[in-house]
N, C-alpha and C positions, 0 to 999 in steps of 0.2 A: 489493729489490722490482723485478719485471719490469712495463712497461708493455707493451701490445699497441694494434699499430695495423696496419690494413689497406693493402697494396699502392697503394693510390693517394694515402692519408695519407701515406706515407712518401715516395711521390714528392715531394710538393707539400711537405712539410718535412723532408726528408732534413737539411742542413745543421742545424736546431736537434737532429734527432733526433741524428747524429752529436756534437753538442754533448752532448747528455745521456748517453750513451754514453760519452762521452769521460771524465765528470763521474763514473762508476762503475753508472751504470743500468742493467740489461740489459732489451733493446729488440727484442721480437719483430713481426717482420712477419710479417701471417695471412693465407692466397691463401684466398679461399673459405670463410672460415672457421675454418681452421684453419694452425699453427703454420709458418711455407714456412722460417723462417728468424730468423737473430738478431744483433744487433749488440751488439759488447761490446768494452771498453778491452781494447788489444794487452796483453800483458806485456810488460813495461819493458825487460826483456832479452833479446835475441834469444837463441835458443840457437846457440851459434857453429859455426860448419863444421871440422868436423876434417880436415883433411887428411892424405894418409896416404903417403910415397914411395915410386915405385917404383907409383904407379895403373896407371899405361900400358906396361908393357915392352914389350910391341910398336913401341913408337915408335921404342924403340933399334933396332931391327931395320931400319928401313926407308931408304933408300937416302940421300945426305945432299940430292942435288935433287929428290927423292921429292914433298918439298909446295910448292914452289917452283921452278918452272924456267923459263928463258926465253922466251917467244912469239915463234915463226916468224912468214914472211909467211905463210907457208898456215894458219896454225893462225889468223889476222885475218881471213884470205878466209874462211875457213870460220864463223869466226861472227858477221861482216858480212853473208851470205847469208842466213844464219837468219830476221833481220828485214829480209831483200827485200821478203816478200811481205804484210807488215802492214798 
């Protein structure tokens, strides 16, 4: 069975309402009268992420200092200036 309670009831007891949610109730918040939204217990098990090899190939491609490479003094001057003028 679903309970309904209005956007500022739920403010003001969010915390017991997520309790009861939690407990297997399902728990509609109504804006205006009507249904805005609904609280209900997660499923227990997440559905897992599949990973898949080989997402990226483009990554093989890219040079080995590509994503990482040493900072100059110019390349400090330059973004030490940036925030001069803050």
């Amino acid at each position: 069975m679903s309970a309904i309670v209005n956007v500022h009831d739920a403010k003001t007891h969010l915390s017991k309402l997520l309790d009861r949610a939690h407990a297997g109730e399902e728990i509609v918040i109504a804006k205006a009268g009507k249904p805005w939204a609904k609280l209900v217990k997660p499923d227990e098990k997440p559905v897992p992420f599949k990973r898949q090899p080989g997402g990226w190939p483009q990554l093989a491609a890219l040079a080995d200092d590509a994503m990482i490479s040493p900072v100059t003094a110019a390349d400090m001057d330059a973004w030490e200036r940036k925030f001069d003028d803050l």
